[in-house]
C-alpha positions in Angstrom: -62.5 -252.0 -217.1 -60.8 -250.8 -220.4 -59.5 -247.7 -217.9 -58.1 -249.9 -215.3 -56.3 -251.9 -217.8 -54.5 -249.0 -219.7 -53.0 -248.1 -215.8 -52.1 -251.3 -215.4 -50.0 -251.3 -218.7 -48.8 -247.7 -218.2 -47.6 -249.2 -215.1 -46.0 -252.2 -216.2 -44.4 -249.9 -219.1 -42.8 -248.0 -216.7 -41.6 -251.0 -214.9 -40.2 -252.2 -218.1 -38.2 -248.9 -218.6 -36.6 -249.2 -214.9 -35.3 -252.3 -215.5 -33.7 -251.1 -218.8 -32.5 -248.5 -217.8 -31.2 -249.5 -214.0 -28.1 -247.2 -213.9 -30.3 -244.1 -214.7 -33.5 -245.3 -212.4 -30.8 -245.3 -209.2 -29.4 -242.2 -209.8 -32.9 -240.6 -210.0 -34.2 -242.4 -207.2 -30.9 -241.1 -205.4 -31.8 -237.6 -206.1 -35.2 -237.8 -205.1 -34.2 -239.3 -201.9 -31.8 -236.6 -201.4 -33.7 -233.6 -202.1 -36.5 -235.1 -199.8 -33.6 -235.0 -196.5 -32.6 -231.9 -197.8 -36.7 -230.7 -197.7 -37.1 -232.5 -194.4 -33.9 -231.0 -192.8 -34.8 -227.6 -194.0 -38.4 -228.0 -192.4 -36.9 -228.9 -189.0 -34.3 -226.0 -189.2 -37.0 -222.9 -189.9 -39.3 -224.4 -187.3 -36.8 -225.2 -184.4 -37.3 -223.5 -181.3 -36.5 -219.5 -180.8 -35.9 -217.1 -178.3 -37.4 -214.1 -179.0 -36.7 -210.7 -176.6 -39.4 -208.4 -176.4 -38.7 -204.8 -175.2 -41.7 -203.2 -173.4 -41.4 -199.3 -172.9 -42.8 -197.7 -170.1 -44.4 -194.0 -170.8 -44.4 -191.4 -167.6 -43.7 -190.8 -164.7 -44.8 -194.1 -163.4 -43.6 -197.0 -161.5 -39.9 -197.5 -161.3 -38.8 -193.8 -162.4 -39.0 -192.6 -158.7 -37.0 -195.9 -157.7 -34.5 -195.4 -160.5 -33.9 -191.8 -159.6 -33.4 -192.5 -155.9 -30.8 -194.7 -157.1 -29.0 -191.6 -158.9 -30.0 -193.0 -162.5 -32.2 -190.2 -164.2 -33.4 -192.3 -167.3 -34.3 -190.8 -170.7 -36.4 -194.0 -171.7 -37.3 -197.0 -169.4 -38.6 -200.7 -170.1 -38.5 -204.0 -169.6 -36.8 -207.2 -171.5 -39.1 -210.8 -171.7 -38.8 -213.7 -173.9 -41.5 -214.2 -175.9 -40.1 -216.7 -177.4 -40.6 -220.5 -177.4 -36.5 -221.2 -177.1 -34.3 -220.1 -174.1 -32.2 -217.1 -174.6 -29.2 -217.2 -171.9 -25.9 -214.6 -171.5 -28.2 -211.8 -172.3 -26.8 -208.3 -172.6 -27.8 -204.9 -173.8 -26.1 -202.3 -175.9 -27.1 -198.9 -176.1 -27.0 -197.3 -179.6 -26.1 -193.5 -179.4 -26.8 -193.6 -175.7 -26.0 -195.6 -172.8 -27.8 -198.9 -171.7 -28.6 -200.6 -168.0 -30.2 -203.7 -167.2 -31.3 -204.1 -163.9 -32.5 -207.1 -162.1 -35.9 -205.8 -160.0 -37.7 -207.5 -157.7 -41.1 -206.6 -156.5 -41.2 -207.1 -152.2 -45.0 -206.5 -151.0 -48.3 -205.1 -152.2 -49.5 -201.6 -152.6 -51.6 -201.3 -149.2 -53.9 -198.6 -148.8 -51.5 -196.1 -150.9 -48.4 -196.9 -149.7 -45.9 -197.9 -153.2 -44.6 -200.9 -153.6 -41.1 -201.6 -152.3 -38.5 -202.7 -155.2 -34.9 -204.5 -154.9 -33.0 -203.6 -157.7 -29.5 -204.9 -158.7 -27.0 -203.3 -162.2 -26.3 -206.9 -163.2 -25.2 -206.0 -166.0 -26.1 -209.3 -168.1 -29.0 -211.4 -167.6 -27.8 -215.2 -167.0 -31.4 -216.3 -168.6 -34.3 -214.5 -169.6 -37.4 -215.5 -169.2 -41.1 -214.8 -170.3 -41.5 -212.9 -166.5 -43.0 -209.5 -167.1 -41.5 -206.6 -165.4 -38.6 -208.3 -164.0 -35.7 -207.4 -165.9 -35.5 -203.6 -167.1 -33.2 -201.4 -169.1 -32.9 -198.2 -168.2 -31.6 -195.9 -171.1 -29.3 -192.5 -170.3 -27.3 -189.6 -172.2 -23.7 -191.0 -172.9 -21.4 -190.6 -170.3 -18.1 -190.1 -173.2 -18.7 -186.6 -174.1 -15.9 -187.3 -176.9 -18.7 -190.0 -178.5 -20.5 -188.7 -181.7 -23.6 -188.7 -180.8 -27.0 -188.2 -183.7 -29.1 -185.5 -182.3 -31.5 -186.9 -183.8 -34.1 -189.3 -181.1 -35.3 -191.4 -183.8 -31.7 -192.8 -184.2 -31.7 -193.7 -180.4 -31.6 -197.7 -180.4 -31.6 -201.0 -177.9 -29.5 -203.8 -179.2 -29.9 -207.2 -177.2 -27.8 -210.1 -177.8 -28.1 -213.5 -176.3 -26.4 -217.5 -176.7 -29.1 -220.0 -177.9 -29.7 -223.5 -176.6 -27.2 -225.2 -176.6 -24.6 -222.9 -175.2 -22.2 -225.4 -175.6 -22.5 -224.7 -179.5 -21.9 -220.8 -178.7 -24.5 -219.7 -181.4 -24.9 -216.1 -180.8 -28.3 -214.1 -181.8 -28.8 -210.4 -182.0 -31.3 -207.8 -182.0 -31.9 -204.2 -182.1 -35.4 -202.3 -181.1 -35.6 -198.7 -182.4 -37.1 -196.7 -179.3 -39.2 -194.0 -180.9 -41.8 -195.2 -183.6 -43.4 -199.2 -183.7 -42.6 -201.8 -186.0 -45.1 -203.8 -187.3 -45.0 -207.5 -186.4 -45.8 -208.4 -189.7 -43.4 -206.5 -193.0 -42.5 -206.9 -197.0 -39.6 -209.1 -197.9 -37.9 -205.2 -198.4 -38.5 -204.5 -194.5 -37.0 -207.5 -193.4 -34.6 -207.5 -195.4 -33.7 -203.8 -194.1 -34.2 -205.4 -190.6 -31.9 -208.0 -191.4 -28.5 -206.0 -192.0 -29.4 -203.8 -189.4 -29.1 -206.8 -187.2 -26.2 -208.1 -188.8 -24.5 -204.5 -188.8 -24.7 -204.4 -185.1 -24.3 -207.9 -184.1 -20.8 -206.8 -185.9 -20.5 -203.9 -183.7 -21.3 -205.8 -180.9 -18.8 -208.0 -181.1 -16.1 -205.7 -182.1 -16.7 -203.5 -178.7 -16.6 -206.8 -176.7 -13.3 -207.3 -178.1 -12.3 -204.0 -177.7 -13.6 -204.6 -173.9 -11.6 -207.1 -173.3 -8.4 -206.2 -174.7 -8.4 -203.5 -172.5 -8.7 -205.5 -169.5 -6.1 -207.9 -170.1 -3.9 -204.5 -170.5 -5.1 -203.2 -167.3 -4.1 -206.8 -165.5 -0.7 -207.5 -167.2 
């Protein structure tokens, strides 16, 4: 009894001060009310909806190497792009760092009967209007550079895939960017030093990126005036 009577005059003592102080009370409650959008806001923006592109090497002489080198394309490393993501991922393209990147469109026609290989279509596309969480539909084959002049690393381990792609909505044109080393694994899971490492390395080539689109297409408006 004595226990719920002192809350009840804690309470009312608080009341009390409010209503002194009403000028101060607002602006407090004002803050709180603001911080708790700004927490809410923040919330819904880390847990929106993602793409995420997932490169998926293929080891050997297996598969789509005989297809690819019937084609004339003699790959140094082959694999295939999927969104593992829960978000859309559309406009998709592929840069190759210190080598030269394909994406092809490949579909599969027929089963393997009684030995005989599977028959593949495969188109250069060049970009990837959407990518989906398909397996083994859309691969990227990856080649020496074709620009002797280009200073290349000798080393392998700098040999890197860069994908970048336009979140939903595309009318907002919110780019995203990506780059998968293709010798050694990354662990899914890193230190806040690892990801912050990962972090510019994105940043540095969504930069490059977008500097060699630009450079792209100022040289095709030359070529056309």
């Amino acid at each position: 009894m004595d226990a719920d009577l002192t809350r009840f005059e804690l309470l009312r003592n608080v009341i009390d001060a409010l209503k002194a102080n009403a000028p101060v009370a607002s602006v407090v409650i004002a803050v709180l009310a603001f911080l708790v959008s700004l927490a809410t806001y923040r919330r819904a923006w880390r847990w929106r909806s993602e793409a995420e592109p997932a490169f998926v090497q293929v080891q050997g002489d297996m598969l789509l190497f005989p297809e690819f080198k019937r084609a004339d394309v003699d790959p140094v490393f082959i694999g295939w792009l999927a969104n593992c993501g829960d978000g859309r991922a559309f406009n998709v393209e592929a840069i190759g760092i210190n080598c030269d990147a394909e994406v092809w469109d490949c579909r599969q026609i027929g089963e393997t009967v009684l030995g005989e290989q599977t028959k593949w279509i495969m188109t250069n596309t060049g970009r990837i209007v959407e990518l989906t969480n398909e397996t083994m539909r859309f691969w990227v084959t990856i080649t020496p550079p074709r620009d002797p002049s280009r200073d290349i690393e000798p080393d392998l381990t700098k040999l890197e895939l860069g994908v970048h792609w336009v979140s939903s909505p595309t009318r907002l044109r919110r780019c995203r960017y990506r780059q998968f080393p293709l010798l050694g694994i990354e662990p899914w899971k890193c230190g806040p030093l690892e990801r912050l490492r990962r972090w510019h390395r994105d940043r540095k080539g969504h930069r490059r990126f977008h500097e060699l689109d630009r450079k792209r297409a100022l040289g095709q408006r030359k070529l056309l005036s």
